[in-house]
C-alpha positions as CSV (number, residue, x, y, z in Angstrom):
1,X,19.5,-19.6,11.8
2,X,18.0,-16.1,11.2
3,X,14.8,-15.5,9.1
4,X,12.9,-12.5,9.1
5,X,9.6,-11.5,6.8
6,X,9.8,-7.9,6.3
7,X,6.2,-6.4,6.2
8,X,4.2,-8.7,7.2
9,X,0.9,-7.1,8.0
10,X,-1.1,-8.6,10.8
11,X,-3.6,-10.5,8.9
12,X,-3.8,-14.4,8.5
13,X,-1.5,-14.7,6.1
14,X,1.1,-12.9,8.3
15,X,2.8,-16.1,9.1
16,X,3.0,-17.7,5.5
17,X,6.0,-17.1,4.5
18,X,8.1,-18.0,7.7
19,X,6.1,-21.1,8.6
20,X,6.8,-22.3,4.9
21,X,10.8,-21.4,5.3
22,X,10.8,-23.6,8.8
23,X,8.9,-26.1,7.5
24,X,10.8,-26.2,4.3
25,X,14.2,-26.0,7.0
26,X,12.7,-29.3,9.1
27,X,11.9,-31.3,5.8
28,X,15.6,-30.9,4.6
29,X,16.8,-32.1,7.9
30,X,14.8,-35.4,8.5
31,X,15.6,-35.9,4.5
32,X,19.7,-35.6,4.9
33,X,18.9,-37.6,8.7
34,X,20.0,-34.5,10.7
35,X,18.8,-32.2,13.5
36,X,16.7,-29.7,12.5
37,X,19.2,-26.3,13.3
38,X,18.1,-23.3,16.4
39,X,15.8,-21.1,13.9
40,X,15.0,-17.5,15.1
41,X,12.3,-15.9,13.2
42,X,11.5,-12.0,12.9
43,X,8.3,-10.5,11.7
44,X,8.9,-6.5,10.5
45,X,6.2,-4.3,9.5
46,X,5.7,-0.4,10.5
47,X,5.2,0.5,14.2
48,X,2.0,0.8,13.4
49,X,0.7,-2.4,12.8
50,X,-1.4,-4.6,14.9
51,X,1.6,-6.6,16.3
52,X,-1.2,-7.6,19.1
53,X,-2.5,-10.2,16.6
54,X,0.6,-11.5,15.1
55,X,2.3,-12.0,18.8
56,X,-0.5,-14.7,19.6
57,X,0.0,-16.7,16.1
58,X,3.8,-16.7,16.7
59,X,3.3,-18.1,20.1
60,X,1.2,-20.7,18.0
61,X,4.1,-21.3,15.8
62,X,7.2,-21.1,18.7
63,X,4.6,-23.9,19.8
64,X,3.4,-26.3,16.4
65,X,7.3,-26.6,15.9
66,X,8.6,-28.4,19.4
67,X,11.0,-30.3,20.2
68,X,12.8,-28.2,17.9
69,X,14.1,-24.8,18.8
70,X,12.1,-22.5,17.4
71,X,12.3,-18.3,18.8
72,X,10.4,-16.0,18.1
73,X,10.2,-11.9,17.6
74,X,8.9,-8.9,16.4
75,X,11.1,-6.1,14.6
76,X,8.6,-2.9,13.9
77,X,10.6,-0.6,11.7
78,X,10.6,0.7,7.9
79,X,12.3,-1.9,5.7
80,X,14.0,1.1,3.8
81,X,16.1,1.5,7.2
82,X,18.6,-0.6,8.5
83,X,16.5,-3.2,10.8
84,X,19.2,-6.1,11.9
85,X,23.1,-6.2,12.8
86,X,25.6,-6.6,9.5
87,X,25.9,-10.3,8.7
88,X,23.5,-12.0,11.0
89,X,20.4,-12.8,9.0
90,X,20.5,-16.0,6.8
91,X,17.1,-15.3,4.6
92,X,15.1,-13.0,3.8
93,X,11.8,-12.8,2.9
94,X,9.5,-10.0,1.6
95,X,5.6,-10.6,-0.3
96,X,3.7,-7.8,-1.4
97,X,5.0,-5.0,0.6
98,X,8.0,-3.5,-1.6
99,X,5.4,-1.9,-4.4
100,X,4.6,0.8,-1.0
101,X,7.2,3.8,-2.0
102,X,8.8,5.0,0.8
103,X,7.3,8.8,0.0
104,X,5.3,10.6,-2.6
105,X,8.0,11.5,-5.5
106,X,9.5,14.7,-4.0
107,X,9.2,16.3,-7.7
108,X,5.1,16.0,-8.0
109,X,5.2,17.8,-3.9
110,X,7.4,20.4,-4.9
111,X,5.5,21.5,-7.9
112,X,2.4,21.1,-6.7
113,X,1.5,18.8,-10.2
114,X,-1.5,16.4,-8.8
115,X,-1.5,12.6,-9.4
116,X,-4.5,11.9,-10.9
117,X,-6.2,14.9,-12.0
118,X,-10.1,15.4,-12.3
119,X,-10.0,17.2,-15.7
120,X,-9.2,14.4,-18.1
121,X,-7.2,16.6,-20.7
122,X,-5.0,17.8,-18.2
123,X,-4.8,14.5,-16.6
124,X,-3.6,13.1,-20.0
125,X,-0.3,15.4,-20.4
126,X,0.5,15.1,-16.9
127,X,0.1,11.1,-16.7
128,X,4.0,10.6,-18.2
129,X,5.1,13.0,-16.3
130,X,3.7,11.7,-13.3
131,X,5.0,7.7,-14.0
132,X,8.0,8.7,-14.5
133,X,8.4,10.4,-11.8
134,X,6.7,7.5,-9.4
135,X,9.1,5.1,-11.2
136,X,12.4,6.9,-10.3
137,X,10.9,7.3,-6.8
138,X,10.8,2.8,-6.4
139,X,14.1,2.9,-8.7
140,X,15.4,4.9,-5.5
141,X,13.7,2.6,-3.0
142,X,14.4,-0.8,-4.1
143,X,18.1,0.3,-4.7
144,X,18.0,1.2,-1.2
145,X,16.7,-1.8,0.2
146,X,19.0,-3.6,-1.9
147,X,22.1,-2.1,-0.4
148,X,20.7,-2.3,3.5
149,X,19.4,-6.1,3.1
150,X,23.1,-7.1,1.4
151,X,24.5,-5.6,5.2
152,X,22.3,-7.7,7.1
153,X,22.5,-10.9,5.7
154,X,25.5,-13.2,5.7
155,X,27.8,-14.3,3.2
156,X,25.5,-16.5,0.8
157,X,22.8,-15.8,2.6
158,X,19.3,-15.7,0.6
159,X,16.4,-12.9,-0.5
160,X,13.2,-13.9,-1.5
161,X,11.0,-11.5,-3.0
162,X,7.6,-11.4,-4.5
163,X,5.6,-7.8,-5.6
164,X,2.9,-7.2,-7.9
165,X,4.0,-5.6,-11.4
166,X,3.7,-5.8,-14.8
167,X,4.9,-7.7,-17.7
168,X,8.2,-6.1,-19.7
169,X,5.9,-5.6,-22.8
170,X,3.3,-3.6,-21.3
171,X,4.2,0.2,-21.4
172,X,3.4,2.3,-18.3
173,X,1.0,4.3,-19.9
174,X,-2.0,4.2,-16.8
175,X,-1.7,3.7,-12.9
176,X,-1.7,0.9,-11.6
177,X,-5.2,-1.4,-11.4
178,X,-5.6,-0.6,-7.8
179,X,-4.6,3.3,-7.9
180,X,-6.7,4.0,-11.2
181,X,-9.3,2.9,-9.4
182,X,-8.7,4.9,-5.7
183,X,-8.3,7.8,-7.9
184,X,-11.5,7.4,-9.9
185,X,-13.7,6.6,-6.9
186,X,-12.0,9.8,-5.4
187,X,-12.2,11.9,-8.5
188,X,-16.3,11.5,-8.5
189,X,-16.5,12.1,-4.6
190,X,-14.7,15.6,-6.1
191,X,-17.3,16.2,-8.5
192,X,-19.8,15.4,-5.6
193,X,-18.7,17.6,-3.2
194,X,-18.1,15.0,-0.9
195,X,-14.4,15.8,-1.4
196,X,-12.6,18.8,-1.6
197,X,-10.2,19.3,-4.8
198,X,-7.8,21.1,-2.8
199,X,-7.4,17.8,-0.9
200,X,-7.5,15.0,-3.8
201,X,-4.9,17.0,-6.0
202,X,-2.6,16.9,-3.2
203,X,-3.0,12.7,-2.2
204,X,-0.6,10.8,-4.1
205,X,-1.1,6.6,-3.8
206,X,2.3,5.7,-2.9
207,X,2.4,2.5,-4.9
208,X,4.4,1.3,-8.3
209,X,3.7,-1.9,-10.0
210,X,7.4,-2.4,-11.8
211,X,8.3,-4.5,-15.0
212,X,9.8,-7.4,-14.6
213,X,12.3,-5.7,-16.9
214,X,13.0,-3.4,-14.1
215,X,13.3,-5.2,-11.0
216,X,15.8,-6.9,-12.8
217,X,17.9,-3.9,-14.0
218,X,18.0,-2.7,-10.5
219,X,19.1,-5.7,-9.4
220,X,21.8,-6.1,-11.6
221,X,22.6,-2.2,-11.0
222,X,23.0,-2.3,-7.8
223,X,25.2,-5.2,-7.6
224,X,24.9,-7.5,-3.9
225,X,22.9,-9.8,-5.2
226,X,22.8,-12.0,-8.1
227,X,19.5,-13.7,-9.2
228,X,18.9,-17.0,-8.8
229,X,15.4,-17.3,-10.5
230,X,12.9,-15.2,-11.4
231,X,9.6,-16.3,-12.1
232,X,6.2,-13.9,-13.6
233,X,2.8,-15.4,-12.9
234,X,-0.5,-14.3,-13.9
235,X,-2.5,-13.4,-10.6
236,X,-6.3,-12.8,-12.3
237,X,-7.3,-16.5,-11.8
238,X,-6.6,-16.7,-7.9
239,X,-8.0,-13.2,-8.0
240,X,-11.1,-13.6,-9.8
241,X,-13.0,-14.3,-6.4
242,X,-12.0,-11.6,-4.3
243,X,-12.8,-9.2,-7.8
244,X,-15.5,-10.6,-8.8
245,X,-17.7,-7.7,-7.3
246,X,-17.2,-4.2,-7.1
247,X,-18.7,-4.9,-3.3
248,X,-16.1,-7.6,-2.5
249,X,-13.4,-5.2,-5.3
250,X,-13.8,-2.0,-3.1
251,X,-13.8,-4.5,0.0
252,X,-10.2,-5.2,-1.3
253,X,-9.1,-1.5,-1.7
254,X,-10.6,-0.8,1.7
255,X,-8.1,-3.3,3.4
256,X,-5.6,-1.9,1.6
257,X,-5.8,1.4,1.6
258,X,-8.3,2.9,4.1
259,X,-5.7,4.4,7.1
260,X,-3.9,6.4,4.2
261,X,-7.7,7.3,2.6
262,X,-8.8,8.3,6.3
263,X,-5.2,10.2,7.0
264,X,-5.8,12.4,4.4
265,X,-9.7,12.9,3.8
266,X,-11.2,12.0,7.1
267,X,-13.9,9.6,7.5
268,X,-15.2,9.2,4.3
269,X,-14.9,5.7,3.5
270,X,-19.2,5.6,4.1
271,X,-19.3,7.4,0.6
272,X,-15.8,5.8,-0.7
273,X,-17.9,2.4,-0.3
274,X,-21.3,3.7,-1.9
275,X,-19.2,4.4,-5.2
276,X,-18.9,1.0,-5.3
277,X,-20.9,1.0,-8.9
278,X,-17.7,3.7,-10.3
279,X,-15.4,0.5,-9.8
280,X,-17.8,-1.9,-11.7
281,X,-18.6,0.4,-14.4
282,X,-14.5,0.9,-15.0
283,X,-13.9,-2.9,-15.0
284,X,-16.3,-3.4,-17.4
285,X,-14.7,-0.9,-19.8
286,X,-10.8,-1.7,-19.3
């Protein structure tokens, strides 16, 4: 049996959801008196990642699960490109990862129209402009996905994904919590003259929080799969720790976000960090 968790990061959740599919495997085994099946699983994430850390935790797990057959493996690759052979993979599993875009909306590049502008007039007639276009670019995407993971996996074979979004009554009428707030700690760094304009109007976050609404539309759009279940919870309580801060909020962001922050503007995250007030003074007003 195939599993595979596709972009897992290297932190110490990046064995969550694969231990909790063998262990869930084992326990329906010893219930049905049976021997626990030859499991192979696969961590993916983007060559970049520190696979380093995540090799020694699945020698941990390759070892916590004998006598039974337990192999490990690492797949580095985009999950919006074919990663396994057609039919081999029997579930799939994906948390947190399919709200990264595959690329800034190609329309917003072309025309040179900036994400999150510092004047907040302009910013205001571009912002629809902008979420559409950010929301065709994951409507793309996820079809995508869809179509290469229905290849992979075998006939019945099973998808489980979770992302962060929003509910189907909310209009998309503002970013996203976390890119609001990139942008807004960016946007006074502008007005500083710690950053140059030249360089914020062209950074884009590449990151969409969908409707429920919409995952599901895709879904049914596209057409391999059919949903099983499809469940909306309310993060802010588990969350209400790690945000309960702007130190421990922009903490959060940093994890997040600084290779792409430090790609594009250089080592600023010294002053990105000292902004911290910016992100307690917007919490306290949204």
């Amino acid at each position: 049996m195939l599993i595979a968790d596709l972009g897992c990061s290297s932190g110490p959740n990046a064995l969550a959801l694969v231990s909790i599919a063998v262990e869930a495997i084992h326990s329906h085994c010893l219930q049905l008196q049976q021997p626990p099946p030859e499991v192979c699983v696969l961590l993916n994430d983007l060559p970049d990642n520190d696979f380093n850390t995540v090799v020694k935790n699945l020698v941990m797990l390759h070892q916590s699960n004998k006598p039974a057959v337990v192999t490990v493996g690492i797949t580095p690759g985009s999950f919006y490109e074919r990663l396994f052979t057609s039919g081999s993979m029997h579930l799939l599993c994906s948390s947190n990862s399919l709200n990264w875009l595959s690329k800034v909306p190609e329309d917003l590049m072309r025309n040179w129209i900036p994400a999150y502008d510092v004047d907040e007039h302009a910013r205001s007639e571009r912002l629809p402009m902008v979420l559409e276009a950010y929301a065709q670019q994951f409507r793309k995407d996820f079809t995508n996905f869809l179509e290469l993971r229905a290849k992979e996996l075998v006939s019945k074979g099973r998808m489980v994904v979770s992302l962060v979004g929003r509910r189907s009554d909310v209009t998309a009428t503002k970013f996203s919590y976390l890119s609001r707030t990139i942008y807004q700690i960016l946007s006074v760094m502008v007005l500083e003259g710690v950053n140059d304009k030249e360089k914020f109007d062209s950074f884009y976050v590449p990151v969409y929080e969908p409707s429920n609404k919409e995952v599901r539309e895709i879904i049914q759009e596209e057409g391999s799969f059919s949903i099983r279940e499809m469940q909306v919870h309310d993060p802010t309580t588990d969350m209400n720790n790690a945000l309960s801060t702007p130190s421990k909020f922009v903490n959060l962001l940093r994890a997040l976000c600084e290779p792409i922050l430090v790609q594009h503007f250089g080592d600023v995250m010294c002053e990105f960090r000292a902004l911290q007030s910016v992100t307690g003074a917007w919490r306290a007003t949204c």
